[in-house]
C-alpha positions as CSV (number, residue, x, y, z in Angstrom):
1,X,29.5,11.8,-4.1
2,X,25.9,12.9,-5.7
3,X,22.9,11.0,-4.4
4,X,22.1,8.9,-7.5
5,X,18.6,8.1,-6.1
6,X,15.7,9.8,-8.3
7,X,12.8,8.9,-5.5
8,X,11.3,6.2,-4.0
9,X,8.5,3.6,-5.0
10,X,5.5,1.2,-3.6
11,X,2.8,-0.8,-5.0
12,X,-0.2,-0.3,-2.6
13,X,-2.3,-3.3,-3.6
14,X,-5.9,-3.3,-1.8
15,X,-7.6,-7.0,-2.0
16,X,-10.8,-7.1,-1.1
17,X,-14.2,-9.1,-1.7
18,X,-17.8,-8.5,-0.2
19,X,-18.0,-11.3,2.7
20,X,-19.8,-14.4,0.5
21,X,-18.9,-17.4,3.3
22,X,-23.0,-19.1,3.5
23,X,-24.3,-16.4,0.7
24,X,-24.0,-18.9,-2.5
25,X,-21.4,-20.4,-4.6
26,X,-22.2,-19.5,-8.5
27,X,-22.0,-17.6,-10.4
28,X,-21.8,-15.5,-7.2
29,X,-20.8,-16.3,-4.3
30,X,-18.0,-18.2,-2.2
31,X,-16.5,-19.1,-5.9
32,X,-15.7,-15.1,-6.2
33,X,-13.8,-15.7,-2.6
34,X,-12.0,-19.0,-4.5
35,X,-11.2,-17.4,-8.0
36,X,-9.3,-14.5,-6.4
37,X,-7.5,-17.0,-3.8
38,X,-6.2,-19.7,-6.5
39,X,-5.7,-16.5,-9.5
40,X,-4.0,-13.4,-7.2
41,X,-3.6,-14.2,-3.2
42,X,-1.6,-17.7,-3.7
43,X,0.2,-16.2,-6.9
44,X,1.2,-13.1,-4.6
45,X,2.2,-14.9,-1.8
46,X,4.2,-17.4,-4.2
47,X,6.1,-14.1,-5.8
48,X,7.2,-12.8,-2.8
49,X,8.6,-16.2,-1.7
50,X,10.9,-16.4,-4.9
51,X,12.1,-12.7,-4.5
52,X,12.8,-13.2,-0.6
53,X,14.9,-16.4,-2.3
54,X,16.8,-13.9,-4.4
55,X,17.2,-11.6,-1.5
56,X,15.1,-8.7,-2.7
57,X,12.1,-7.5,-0.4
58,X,9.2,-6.5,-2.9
59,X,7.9,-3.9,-0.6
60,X,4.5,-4.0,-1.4
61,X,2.3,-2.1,0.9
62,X,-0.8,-4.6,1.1
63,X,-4.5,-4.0,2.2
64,X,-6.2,-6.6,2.9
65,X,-9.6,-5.9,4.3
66,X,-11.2,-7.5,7.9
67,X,-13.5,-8.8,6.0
68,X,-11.6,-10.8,3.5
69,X,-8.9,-11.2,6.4
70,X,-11.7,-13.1,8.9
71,X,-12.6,-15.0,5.2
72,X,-9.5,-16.2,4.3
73,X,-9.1,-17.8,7.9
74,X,-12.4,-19.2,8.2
75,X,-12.7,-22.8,9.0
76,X,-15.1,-23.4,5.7
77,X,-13.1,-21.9,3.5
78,X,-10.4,-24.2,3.3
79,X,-13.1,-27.1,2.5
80,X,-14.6,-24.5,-0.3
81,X,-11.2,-24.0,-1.4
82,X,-10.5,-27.6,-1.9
83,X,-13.1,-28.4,-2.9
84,X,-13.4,-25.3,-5.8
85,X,-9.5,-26.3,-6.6
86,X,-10.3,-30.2,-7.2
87,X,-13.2,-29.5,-9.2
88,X,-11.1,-27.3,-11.5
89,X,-8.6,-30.1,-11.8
90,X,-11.3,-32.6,-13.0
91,X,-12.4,-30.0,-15.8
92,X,-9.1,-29.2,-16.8
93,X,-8.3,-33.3,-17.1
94,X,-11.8,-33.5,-19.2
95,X,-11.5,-30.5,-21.4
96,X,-8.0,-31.9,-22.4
97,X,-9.3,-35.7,-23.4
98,X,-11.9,-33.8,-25.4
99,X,-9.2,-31.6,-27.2
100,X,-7.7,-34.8,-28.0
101,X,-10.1,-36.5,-29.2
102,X,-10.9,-33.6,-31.5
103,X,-8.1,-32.6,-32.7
104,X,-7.2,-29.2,-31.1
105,X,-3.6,-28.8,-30.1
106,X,-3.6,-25.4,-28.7
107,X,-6.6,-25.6,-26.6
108,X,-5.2,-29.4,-25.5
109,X,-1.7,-27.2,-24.8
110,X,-3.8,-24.8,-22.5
111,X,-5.7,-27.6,-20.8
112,X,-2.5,-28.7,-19.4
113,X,-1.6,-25.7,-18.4
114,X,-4.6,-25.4,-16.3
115,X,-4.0,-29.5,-14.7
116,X,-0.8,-27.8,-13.7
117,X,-2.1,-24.8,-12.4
118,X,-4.7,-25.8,-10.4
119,X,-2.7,-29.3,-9.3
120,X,0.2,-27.0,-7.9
121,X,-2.1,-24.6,-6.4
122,X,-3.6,-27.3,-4.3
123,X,-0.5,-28.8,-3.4
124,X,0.9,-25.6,-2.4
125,X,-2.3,-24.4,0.1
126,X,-2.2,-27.7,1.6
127,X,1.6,-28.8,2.1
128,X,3.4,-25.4,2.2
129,X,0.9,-22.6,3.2
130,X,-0.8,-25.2,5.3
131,X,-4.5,-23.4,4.8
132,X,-3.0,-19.9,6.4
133,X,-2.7,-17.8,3.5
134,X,-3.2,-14.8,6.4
135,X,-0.1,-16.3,8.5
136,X,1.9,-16.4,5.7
137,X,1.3,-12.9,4.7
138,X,2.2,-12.2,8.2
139,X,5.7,-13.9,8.4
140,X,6.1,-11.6,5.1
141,X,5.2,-8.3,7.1
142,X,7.0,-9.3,10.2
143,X,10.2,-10.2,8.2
144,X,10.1,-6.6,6.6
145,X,9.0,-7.6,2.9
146,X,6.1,-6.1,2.8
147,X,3.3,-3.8,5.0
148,X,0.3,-4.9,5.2
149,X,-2.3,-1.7,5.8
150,X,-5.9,-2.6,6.8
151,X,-9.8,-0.8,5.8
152,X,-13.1,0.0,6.8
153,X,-14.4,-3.6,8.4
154,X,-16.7,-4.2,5.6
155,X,-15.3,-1.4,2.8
156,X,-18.5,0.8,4.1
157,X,-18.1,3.9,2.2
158,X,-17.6,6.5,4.9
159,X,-18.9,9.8,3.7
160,X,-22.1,8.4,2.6
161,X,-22.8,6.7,6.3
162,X,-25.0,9.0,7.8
163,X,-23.4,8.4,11.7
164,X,-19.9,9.5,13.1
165,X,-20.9,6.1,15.4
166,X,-20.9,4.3,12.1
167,X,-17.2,5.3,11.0
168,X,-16.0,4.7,14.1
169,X,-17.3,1.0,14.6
170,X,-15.7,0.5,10.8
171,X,-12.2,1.6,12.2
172,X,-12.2,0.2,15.4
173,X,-13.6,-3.3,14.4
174,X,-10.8,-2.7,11.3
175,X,-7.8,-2.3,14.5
176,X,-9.2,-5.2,16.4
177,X,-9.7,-7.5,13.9
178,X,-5.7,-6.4,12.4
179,X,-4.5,-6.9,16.3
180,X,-6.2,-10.1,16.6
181,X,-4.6,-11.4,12.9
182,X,-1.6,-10.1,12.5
183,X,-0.1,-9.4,16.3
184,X,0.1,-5.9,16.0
185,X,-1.4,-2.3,15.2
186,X,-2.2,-1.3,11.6
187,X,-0.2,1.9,10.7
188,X,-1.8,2.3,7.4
189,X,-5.3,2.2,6.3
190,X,-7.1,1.9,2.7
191,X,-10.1,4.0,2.9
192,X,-12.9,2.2,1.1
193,X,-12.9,3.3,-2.2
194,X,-10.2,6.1,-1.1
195,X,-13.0,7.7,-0.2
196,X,-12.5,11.0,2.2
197,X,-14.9,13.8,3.9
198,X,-13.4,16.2,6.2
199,X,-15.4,17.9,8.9
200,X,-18.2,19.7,7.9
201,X,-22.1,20.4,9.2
202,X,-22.8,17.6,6.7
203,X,-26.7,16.8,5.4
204,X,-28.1,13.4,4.2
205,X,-28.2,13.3,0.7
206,X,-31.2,11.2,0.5
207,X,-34.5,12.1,1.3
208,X,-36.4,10.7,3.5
209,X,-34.1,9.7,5.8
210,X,-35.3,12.0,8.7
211,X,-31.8,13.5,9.8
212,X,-31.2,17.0,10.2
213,X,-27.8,18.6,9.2
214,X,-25.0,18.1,12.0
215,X,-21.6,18.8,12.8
216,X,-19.1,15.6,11.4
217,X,-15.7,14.7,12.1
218,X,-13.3,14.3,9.9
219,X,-12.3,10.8,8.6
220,X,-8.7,11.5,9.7
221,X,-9.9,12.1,13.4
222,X,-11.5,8.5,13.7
223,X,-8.2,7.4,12.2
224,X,-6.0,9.4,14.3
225,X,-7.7,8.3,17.3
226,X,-6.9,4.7,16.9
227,X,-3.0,5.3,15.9
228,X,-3.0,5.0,12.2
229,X,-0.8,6.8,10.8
230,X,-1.6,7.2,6.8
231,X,-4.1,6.8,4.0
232,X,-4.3,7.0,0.3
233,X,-6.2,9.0,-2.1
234,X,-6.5,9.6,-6.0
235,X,-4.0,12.9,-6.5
236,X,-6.9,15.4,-8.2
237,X,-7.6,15.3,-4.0
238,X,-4.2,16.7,-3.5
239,X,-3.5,18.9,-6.6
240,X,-6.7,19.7,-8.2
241,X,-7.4,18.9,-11.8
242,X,-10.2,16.4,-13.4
243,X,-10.4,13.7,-11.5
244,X,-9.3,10.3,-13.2
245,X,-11.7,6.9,-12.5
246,X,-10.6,3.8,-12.3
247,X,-13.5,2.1,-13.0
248,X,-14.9,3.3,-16.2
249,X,-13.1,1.4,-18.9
250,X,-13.8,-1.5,-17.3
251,X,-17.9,-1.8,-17.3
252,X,-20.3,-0.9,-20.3
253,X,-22.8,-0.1,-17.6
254,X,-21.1,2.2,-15.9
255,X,-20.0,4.2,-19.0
256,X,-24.1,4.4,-19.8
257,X,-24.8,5.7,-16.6
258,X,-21.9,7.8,-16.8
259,X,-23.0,9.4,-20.0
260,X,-26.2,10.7,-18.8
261,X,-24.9,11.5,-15.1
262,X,-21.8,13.2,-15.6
263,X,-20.3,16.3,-13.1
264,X,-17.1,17.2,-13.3
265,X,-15.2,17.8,-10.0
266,X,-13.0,19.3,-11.3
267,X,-11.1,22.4,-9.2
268,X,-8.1,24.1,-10.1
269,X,-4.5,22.7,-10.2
270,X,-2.2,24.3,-7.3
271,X,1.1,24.5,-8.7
272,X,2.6,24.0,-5.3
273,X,1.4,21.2,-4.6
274,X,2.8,17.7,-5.9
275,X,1.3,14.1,-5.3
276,X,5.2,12.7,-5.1
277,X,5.3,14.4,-1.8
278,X,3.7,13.8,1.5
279,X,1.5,16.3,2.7
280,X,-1.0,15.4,6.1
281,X,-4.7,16.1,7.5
282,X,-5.2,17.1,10.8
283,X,-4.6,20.1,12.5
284,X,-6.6,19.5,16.1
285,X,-4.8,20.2,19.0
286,X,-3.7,17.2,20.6
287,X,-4.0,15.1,17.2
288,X,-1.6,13.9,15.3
289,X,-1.8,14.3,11.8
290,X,-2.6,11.6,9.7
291,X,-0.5,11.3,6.5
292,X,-1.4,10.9,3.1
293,X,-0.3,9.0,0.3
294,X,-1.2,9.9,-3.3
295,X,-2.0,7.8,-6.4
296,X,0.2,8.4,-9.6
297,X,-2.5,8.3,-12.3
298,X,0.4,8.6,-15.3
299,X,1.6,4.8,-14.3
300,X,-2.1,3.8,-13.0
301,X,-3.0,3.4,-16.4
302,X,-0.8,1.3,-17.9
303,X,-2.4,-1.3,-15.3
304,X,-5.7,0.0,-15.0
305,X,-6.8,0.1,-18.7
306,X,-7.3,-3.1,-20.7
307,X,-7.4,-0.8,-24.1
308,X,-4.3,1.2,-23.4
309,X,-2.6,-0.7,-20.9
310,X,-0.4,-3.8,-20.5
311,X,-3.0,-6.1,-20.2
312,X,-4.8,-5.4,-23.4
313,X,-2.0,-7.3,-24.8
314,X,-3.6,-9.6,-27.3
315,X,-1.5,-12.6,-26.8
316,X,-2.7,-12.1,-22.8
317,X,-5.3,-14.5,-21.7
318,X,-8.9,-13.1,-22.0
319,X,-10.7,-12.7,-18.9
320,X,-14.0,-12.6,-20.1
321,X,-14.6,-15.8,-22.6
322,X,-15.0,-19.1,-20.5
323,X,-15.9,-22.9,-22.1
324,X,-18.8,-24.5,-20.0
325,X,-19.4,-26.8,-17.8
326,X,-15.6,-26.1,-16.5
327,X,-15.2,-22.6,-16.4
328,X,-12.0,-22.8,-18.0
329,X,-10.4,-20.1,-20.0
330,X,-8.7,-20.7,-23.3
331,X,-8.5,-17.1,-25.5
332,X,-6.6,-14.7,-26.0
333,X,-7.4,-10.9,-25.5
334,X,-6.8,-10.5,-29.8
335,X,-8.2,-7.4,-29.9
336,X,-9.2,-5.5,-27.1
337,X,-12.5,-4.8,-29.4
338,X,-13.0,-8.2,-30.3
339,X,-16.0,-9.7,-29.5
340,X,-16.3,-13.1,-27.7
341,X,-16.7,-14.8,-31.2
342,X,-13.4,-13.6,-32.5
343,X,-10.9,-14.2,-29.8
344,X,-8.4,-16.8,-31.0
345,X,-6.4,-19.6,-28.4
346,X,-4.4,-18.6,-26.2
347,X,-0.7,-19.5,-26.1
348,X,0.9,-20.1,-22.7
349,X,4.3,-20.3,-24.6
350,X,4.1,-16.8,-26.1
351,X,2.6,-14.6,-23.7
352,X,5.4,-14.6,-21.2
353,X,7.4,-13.3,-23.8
354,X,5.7,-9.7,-23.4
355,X,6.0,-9.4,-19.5
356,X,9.9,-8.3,-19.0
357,X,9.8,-5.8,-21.8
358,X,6.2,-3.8,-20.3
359,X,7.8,-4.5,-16.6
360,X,11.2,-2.4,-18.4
361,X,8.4,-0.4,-19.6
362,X,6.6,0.7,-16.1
363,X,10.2,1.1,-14.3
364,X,11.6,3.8,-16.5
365,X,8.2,5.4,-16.2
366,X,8.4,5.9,-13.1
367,X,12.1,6.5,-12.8
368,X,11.5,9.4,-15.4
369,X,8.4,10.7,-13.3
370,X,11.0,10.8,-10.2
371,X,13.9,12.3,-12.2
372,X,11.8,14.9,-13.3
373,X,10.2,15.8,-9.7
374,X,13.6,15.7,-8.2
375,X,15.0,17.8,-11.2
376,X,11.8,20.4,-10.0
377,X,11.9,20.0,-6.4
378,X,15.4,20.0,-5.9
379,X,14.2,16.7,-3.4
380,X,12.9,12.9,-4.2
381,X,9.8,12.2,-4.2
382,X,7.5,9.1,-3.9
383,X,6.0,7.7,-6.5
384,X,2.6,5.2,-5.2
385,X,0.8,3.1,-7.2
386,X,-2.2,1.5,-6.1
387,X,-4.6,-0.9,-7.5
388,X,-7.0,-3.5,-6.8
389,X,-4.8,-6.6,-6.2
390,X,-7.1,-8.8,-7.8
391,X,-6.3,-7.3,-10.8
392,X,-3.5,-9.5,-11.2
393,X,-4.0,-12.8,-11.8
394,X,-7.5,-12.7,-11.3
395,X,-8.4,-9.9,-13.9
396,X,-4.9,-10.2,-15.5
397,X,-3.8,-13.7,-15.0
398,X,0.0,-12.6,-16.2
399,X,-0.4,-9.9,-13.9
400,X,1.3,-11.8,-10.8
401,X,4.3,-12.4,-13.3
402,X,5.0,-8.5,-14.0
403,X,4.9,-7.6,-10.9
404,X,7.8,-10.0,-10.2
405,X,9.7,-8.4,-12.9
406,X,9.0,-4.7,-12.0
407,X,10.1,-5.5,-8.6
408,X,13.4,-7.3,-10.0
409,X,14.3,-4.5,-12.2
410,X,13.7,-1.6,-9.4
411,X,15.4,-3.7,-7.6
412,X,18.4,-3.7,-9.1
413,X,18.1,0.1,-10.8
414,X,20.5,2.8,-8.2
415,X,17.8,5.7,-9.0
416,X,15.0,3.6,-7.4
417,X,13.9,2.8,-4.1
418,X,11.4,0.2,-3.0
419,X,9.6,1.0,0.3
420,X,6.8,0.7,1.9
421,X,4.2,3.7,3.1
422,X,5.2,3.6,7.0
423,X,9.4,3.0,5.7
424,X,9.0,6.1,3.7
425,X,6.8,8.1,6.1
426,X,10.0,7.2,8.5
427,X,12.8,8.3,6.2
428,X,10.8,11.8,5.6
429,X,9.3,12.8,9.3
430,X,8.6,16.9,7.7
431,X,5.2,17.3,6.1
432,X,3.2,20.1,5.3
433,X,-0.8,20.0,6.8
434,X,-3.1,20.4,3.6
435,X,-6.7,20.8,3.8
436,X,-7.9,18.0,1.5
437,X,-11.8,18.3,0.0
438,X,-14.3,15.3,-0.1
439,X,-14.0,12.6,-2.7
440,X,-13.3,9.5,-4.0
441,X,-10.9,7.6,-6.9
442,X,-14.4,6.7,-8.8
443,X,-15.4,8.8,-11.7
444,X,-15.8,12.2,-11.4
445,X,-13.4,11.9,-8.1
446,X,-16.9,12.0,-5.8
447,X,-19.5,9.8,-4.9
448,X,-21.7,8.9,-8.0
449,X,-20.9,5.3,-8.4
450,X,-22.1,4.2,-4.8
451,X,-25.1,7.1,-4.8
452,X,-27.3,7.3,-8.1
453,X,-30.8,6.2,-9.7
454,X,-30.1,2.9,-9.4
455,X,-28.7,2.8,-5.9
456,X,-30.2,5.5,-3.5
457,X,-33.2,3.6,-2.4
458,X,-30.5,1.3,-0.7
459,X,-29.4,4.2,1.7
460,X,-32.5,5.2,3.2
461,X,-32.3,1.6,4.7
462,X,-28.7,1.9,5.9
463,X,-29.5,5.5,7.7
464,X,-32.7,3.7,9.3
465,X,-30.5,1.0,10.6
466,X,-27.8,2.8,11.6
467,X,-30.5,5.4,14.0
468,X,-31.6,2.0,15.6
469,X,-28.2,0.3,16.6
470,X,-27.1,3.7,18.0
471,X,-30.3,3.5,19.8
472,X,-30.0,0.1,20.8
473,X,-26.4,0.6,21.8
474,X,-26.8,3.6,24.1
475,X,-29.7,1.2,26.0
476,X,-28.6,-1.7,26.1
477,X,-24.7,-2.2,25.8
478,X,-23.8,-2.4,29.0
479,X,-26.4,-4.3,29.7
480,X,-24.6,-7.9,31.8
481,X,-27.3,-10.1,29.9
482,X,-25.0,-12.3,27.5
483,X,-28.3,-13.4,26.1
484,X,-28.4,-9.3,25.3
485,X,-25.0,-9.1,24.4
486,X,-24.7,-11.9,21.5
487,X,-28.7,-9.8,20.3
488,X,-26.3,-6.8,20.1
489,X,-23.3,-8.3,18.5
490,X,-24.9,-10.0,15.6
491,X,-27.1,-6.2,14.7
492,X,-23.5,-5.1,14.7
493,X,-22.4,-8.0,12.3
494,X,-25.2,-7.4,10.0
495,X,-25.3,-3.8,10.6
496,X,-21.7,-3.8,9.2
497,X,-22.4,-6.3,6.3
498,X,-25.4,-3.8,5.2
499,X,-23.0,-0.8,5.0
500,X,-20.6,-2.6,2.6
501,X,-20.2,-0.7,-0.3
502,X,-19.7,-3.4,-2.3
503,X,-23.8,-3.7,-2.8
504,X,-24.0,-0.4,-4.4
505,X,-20.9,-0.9,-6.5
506,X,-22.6,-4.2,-8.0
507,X,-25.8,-2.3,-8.9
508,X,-24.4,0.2,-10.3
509,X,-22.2,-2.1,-13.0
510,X,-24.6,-4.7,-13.2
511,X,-21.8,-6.5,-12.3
512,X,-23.3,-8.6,-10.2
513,X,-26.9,-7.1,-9.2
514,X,-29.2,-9.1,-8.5
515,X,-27.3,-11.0,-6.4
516,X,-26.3,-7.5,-4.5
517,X,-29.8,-6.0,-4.4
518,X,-30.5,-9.9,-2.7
519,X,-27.5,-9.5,-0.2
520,X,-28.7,-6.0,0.9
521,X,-32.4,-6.8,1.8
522,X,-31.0,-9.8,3.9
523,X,-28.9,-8.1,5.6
524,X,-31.5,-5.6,5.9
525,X,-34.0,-7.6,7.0
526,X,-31.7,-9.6,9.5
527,X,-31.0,-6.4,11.1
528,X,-34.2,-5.4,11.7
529,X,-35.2,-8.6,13.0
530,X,-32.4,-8.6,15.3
531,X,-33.4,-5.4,16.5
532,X,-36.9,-6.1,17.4
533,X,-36.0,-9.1,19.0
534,X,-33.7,-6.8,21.2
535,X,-36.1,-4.7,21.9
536,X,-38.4,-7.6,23.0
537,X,-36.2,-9.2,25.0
538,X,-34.8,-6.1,26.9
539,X,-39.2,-5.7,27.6
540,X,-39.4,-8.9,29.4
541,X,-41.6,-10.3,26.7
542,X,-41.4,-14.1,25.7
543,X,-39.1,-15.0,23.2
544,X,-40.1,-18.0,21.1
545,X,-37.8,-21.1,20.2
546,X,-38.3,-19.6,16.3
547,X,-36.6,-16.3,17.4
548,X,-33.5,-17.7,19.4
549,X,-33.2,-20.1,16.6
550,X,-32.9,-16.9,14.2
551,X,-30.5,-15.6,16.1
552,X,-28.3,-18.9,16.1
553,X,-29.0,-19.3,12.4
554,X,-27.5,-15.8,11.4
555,X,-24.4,-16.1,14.3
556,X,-23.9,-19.6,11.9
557,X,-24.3,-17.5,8.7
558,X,-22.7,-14.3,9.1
559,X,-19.7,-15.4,11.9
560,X,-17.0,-13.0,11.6
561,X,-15.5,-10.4,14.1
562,X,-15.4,-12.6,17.2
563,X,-14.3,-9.4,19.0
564,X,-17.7,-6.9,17.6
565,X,-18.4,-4.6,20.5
566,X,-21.5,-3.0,20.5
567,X,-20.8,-0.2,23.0
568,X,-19.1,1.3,19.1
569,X,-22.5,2.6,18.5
570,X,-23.1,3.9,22.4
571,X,-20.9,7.1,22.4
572,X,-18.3,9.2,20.4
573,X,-15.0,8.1,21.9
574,X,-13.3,12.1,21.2
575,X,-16.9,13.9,20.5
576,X,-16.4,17.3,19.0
577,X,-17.1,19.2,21.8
């Protein structure tokens, strides 16, 4: 009987946020931590529940960074979280006696609809995810419904960190802080911003940052190393061809910048080579090759794009308008041109009505994309598609809905089959070893959105840093000293918080800047009074009660990665030679 099974498929959805725990509340701050919890993490973990209740395993391979991991189970988020969810509550009950009193029946209709919301959402954290969103997702991974991959600690951006140390202390902290969560080894990893650079006699590309050119690793040898097993990347990595963005379409700023900036990376597409098939990096004797898992950018965009994609749906709810003091949304997209002025009310009870037809929509996309590979190849194929997870619910607030419905329909479709990254790398053990070139999934498929005009100043700082914790780490790590030891750790800890690249990814949208070029120079400035209180202390020189009450102010501040280990930054575990 003929295999009726066109390929196989898996959403890779990568949820992440800068750490904000003790950095502010609003308009940035902890409340970015609480809007993605209540809008995508809750909504995602409440999905998977009803499909486990129907018996189908979504198969989502999930990221979830350290950072946001060591978040999530923080002691003072779940009083932020409360806290943020009551509030909501109290606007939603005062926006609707206002509605009421004024006469406006739709906006009263969607008032309710946020009481409910928010009301369940609270209910549900307390009394049945008991404040553990992370254990949840757990019991999901270790029943076999979903993976859940891990990233860089702090989503540094590793071919821009001027130190092999650096990439290694992101990966390592990244294992131990996925051991320490979730009871086992990652076997998957979501490079920050898919970002790659092979091995190469690699040069700073600031200047001033006093490093001579020197032989790198690989990003796939740091990974290798410490047993993980895969990675994704945008396909133009894999086939050639213009590279695709994701983030473009969805800030002004960057379009600007984009316009006056723009270099092509393009390279030539190699007919032989296919992103619906696993290829692997890594050809060092004594390593094992690392896989590598390939983004389909014909189905990315249908998600990706608010102008061309399902979300642009104008009876979808509008993500940008909001009605103050509350916060509350209550418009519709309209027109994905519209300005704020023209969108109209949104209307719970019609917008539903579009998700099962786009959901049919995406699945014989991608059953026609693996059809026509396996009609090529003579094989099936794998079909990823990745995105930022906050992108539904959060972004797209129906978003948690369709991807109930596209996991439904696959589901139940022969031709289909959901996996995840390490179930598919198990079903197809052959893979050919690739060279793959440096780049990213931002525009242009390279670096420009996390190093430009705007940005560059900030790496300078990061390269400085970086030179002195290698410094300090080779001195001083195995020092006995605990007093020593917690000096170390916390440089680590802001060390790591510096490198996020989350700061130049704010400054470059103007998403968020101030508040990012603000975050930077404290962590900047933390670090380097860390260090020279090392450096003080390792002397034999007195240490005022001001100084050790610095040091106890930014372990209260900036507490996450219980397990940091400073002796990272001493040595390259597998140098190069």
């Amino acid at each position: 009987m003929p295999d009726k099974k066109a390929g196989s498929f898996t959403f890779v959805l990568h949820s992440h946020l800068p750490y904000v725990l003790s950095h502010g509340r609003w308009p940035h701050g902890t409340d970015w931590l609480n809007e993605a919890a209540a809008e995508t993490y809750i909504p995602l973990l409440d999905i998977i529940e009803k499909l486990a209740e129907e018996g189908i395993s979504p198969k989502f391979t999930l990221g979830i960074t350290p950072v946001l991991t060591e978040m999530l189970r923080a002691d003072s988020f779940q009083d932020e979280f409360r806290m943020y969810l009551e509030t909501k509550i109290k606007a939603a009950k005062g926006d609707l006696k206002e509605f009421i009193r004024t006469g406006e029946t739709e906006m009263a209709e969607v008032a309710v609809m946020w009481d409910k919301f928010y009301t369940a959402t609270l209910d549900k954290f307390k009394n049945k995810y008991h404040g553990d969103l992370i254990g949840e997702f757990a019991k999901h991974q270790d029943a076999g419904r979903i993976e859940i991959i891990t990233c860089g600690a702090t989503h540094g951006y590793f071919p821009l960190l001027s130190r092999d140390e650096s990439i290694q202390a992101q990966v390592k902290q990244a294992v131990a802080s996925y051991s320490r969560n979730y009871g086992r080894k990652p076997r998957g990893i979501w490079l920050p911003e898919c970002a790659y650079r092979p091995g190469y006699k690699w040069a700073p590309p600031v200047e001033g940052s006093g490093l001579e050119p020197y032989d790198r690793k690989g990003v796939e040898e740091f990974l290798s190393e410490n047993g993980i097993e895969f990675f994704i990347v945008d396909s133009h990595l894999v086939e050639g061809g213009k590279a695709i963005g994701v983030y473009l379409e969805r800030f002004d700023a960057l379009a600007r910048l984009w316009d006056r900036f723009e270099e092509s990376q393009t390279r030539p597409v190699d007919p032989n080579k296919s992103h619906y098939d696993i290829f692997a990096v890594g050809n060092k004797p004594g390593m094992k090759p690392v896989a590598i898992l390939a983004r389909d950018a014909k189905t990315g965009i249908q998600v990706w794009s608010g102008e061309h994609g399902y979300p642009g749906n104008p009876e979808y709810l509008d993500f940008h308008k909001k009605r103050f003091p509350g916060g509350l949304r209550y418009w519709r997209v309209t027109d994905a041109k519209a300005d704020l002025a023209e969108k109209k009310e949104y209307r719970p009870s019609i917008a539903g009505d579009f998700i099962p037809e786009q959901a049919h929509h995406f699945k014989e996309l991608v059953k026609s994309a693996l059809r026509e590979h396996k009609a090529r190849t003579g094989k099936p194929g794998l079909l990823t598609s990745p995105y930022d997870a906050e992108l539904f619910g959060h972004w797209w607030f129906e978003g948690p809905q369709w991807l109930y419905h596209v996991v439904k329909q696959m589901h139940e479709d022969p031709e289909i089959e959901l996996v995840t990254g390490s179930e598919y790398l198990a079903e197809t053990p052959e893979r050919t070893l690739i060279s793959l070139p440096e780049g990213s999934w931002g525009e242009g498929g390279f670096h420009y959105i996390w190093l430009n005009e705007w940005n560059q100043w900030t790496w300078k700082h990061i390269y400085e840093a970086e030179a002195e914790m290698v410094s300090l780490a080779k001195e001083y790590s195995g020092s006995p000293d605990a007093m020593m030891q917690d000096i170390l750790k916390q440089a680590g800890r802001e060390l790591l918080l510096l490198q996020s690249s989350d700061w130049q990814f704010l400054i470059t949208t103007l998403s968020a800047r101030d508040y990012a070029e603000a975050r930077f120079t404290e962590h900047c400035h933390d670090f380097t009074r860390l260090a020279g209180l090392a450096r003080k202390y390792a002397a034999g020189e007195a240490v005022k009660a001001d100084e050790w009450g610095f040091l106890a102010t930014c372990q209260e501040k900036d507490n996450l990665f219980a397990d940091i280990d400073p002796g990272w930054w001493a040595s390259i575990e597998h140098p190069l030679n």
